[in-house]
N, C-alpha and C positions, 0 to 999 in steps of 0.2 A: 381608589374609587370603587365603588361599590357597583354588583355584578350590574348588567343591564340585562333586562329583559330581551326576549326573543324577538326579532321585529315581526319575523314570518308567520311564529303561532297565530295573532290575531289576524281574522279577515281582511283584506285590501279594502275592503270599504261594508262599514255595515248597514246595512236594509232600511229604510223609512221605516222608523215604529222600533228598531230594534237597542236603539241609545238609549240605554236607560236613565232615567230621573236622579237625581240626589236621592242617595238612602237614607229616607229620616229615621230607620228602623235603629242606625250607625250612633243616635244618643243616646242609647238604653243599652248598648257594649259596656262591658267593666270597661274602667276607666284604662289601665294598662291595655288592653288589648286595642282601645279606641286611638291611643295616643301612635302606638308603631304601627297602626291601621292609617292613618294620618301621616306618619312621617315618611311613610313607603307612597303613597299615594302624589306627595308634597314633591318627593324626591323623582319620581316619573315627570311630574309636569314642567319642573324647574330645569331639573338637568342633560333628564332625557329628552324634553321639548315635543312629548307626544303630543297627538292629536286630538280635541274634543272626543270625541267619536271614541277612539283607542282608549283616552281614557276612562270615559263611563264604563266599557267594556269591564277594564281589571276593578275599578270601583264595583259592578255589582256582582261578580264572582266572590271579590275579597268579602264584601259586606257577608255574603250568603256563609263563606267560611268562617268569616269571626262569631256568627249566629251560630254555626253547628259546634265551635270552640266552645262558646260562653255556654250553651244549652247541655254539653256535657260535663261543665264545671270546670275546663281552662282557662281562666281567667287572666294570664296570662304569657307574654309566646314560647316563653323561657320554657315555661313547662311542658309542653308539646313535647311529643313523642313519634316514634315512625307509624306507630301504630293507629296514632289517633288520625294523619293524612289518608292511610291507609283505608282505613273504613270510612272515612271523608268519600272518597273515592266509589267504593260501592256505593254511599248515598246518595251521590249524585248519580248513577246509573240507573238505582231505585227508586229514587224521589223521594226515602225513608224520612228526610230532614225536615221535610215539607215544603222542600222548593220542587221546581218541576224535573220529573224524571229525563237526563239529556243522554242525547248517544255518544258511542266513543270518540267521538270527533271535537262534538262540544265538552265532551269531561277532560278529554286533553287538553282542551285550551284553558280552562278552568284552572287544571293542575298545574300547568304554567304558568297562570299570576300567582301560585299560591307558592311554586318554586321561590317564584323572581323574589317574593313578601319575604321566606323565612330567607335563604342568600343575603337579602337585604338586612335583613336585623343580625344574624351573624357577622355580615361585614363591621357592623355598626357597634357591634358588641352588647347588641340588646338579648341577645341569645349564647351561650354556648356553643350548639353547633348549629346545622342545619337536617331538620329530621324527617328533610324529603329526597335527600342524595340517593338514596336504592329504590324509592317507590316507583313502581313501573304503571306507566299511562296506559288507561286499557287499548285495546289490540283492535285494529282500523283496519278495513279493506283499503288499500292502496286503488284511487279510484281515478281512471284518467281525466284531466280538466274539458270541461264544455266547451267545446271551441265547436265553429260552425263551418261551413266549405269555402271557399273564394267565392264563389257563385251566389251562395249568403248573404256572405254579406254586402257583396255588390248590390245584391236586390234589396238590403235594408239602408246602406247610402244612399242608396235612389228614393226611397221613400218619405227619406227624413227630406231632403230638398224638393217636394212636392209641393205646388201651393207659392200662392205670390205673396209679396213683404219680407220684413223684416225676420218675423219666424222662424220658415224656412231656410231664410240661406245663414240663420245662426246655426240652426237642427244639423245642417249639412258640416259647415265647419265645426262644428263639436262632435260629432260621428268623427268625419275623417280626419281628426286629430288624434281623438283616441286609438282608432284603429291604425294611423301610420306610427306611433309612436309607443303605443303600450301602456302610455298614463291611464294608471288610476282613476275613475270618474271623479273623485274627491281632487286629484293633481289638478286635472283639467278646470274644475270652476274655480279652485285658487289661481287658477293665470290671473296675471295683468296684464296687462297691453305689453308695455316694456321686458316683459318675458321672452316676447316671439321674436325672432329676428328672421321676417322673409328674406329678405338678401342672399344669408348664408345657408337659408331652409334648415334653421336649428331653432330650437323653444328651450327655455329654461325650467327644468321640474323639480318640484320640494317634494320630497317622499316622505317616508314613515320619521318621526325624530327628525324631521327637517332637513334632513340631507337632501344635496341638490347636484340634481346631473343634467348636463345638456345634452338632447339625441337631438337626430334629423328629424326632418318634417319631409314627405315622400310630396311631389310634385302635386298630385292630385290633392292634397291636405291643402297646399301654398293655395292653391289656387283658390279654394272654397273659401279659405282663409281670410282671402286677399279678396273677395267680391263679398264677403262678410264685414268687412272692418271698412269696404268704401260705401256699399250701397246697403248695407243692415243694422249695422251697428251704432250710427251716427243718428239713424231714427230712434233709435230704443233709450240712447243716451240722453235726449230730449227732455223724456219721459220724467227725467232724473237729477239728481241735486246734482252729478257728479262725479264720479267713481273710477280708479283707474281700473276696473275688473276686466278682461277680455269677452266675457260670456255672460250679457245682461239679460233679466226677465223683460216682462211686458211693462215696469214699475220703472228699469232705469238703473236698477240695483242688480247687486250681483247675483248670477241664480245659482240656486241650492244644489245641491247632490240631490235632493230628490226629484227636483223638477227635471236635472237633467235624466233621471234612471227611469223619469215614464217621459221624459223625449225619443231614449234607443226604446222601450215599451213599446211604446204608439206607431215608432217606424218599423220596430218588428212585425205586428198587427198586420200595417197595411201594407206589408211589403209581401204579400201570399208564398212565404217558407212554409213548410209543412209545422205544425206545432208550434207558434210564435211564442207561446207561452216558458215555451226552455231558454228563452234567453233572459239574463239578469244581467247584473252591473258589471260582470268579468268576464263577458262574454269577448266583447272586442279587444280587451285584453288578451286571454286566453288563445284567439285566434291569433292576433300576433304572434306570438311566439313559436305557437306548434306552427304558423303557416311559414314563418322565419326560418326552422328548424328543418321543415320538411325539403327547406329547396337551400338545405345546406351550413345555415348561420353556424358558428360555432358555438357550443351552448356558454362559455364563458364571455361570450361579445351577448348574447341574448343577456344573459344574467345583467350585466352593467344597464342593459337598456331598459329591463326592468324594474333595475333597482333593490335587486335581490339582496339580504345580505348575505345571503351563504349560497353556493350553487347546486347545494343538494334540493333545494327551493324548485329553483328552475329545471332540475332533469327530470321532473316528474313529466314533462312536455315533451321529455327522448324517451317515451314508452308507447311502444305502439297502440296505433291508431286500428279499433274494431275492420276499417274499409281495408286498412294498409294487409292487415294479415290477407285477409280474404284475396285480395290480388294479388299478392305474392304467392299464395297456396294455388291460387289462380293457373297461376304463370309456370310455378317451378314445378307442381307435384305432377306425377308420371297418369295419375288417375284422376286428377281432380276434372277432364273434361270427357262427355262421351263423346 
């Protein structure tokens, strides 16, 4: 079988506005480059069972490097070289190609569908070798995840269940699912009803590539849960032809990742944290884990409940915390008090 992609390089859920469109630019590719352009793109969706989402992502990276291939006279993958990924790489830091100039964060991710593409055509035999084995992704501050306090997000739970109807007390149980469980906002509006199982306080989650793990559901989630699905849920399904979704809009139908990423938005807003504006869609994720971490979990039980595929994913979350140093230097140094 042929290599598989990295799950973790791509983002856990990408931005309203940030999926890109079909690349019509993709029929004006020499014909060999368009066809293993296609057959890597074919073989993610089929095999690997990525996501909408995940996959526009590697489609408009690949697009952009089969434009910088064909504009240099590669016309096909065979011919590729280390040299030509290599200065790929500066262009995308540059912007030289005439796409937009990205930082090293997004040019690694970049570099990684272009890994996963030439792997793929070696495996396949459309290539020789592969002439991205020794290219090195450019050099990344190691940068700890946004996670917010307990106190946080207490006060942003509280805010999403403000307000009478049906809304609210979905706003309420979509927060405190995420944040007792770690899902993805993308996980979370794929529920179905038939996912949750209150009884055992466990839910059912499909992650990246469709893998599926069952975590607990923490008391205070069940509960929201449970006064959502009797006295919220049942109005909004009205609305609707029908749907087994867990998490309906105002229509009856299931709602978006985006509607849900300005429902935590809007509770961040009214919920008076300092700077509402730093929280995003990994927020209540994020928090999980470090707030998991901090009072003990072990980081290979975190990893599972995340859904990690590798655990080097999730130790980024065992790297101290800016507050952490500061009271420890607090506490232990001989000087630190007058």
């Amino acid at each position: 079988m042929p290599p598989a992609p990295d799950d973790d390089v791509l983002p856990d859920d990408v931005l309203p506005g940030d999926a890109a469109a079909p690349d019509t630019a993709a029929d004006e590719l020499p014909a060999r480059l368009r066809v293993a352009l296609d057959g890597y793109l074919a073989h993610l969706a089929v095999e690997r069972g990525l996501s909408g989402n995940t996959l526009a992502a590697y489609r408009r990276d690949l697009a952009r490097y089969a434009r910088y291939l064909a504009t240099g006279g590669r016309d096909d993958v065979a011919a590729v070289v280390e040299q030509d990924v290599t200065d790929y790489v500066v262009a995308l830091r540059s912007g030289s190609d005439g796409g937009s100039a990205l930082s090293p964060a997004s040019s690694a991710r970049a570099l990684a569908a272009v890994r996963g593409f030439h792997r793929f055509c070696a495996a396949e035999g459309t290539a020789a070798s592969d002439p991205t084995a020794d290219v090195r992704a450019p050099a990344q501050a190691r940068r700890l995840p946004k996670a917010v306090s307990t106190r946080e997000v207490e006060m942003i739970l509280t805010a999403a269940k403000e307000g009478e109807g049906a809304a609210p007390l979905r706003d309420g149980a979509l927060l405190e699912l995420v944040y007792s469980t770690g899902a993805r906002i993308s996980e979370a509006v794929s529920l179905d009803v038939d996912d949750l199982d209150l009884e055992r306080g466990a839910v059912r989650l499909f992650g990246k590539g469709s893998k599926e793990r069952v975590v607990p559901v923490g008391s205070f989630a069940c509960r929201a849960l449970e006064a959502y699905l009797v006295r919220g849920r049942p109005d909004l399904a009205a609305r609707g032809t029908g749907t087994p979704a867990l998490f309906l809009n105002t229509r009856g139908a299931r709602l978006s990742r985006q509607s849900a990423w300005a429902v935590l938005r809007e509770a961040a807003r009214r919920s008076g944290i300092d700077d509402p504006d730093r929280i995003s869609p990994h927020t209540l994720r994020h928090s999980f884990a470090t707030h998991l971490l901090a009072g003990g979990a072990d980081v290979r039980v975190v990893q599972e409940l995340l859904g990690h595929a590798s655990v080097t994913t999730t130790q980024i979350y065992t790297l101290v915390t800016p507050d952490t140093l500061r009271e420890v230097y607090a506490s232990a140094h001989p000087r630190a008090r007058g």
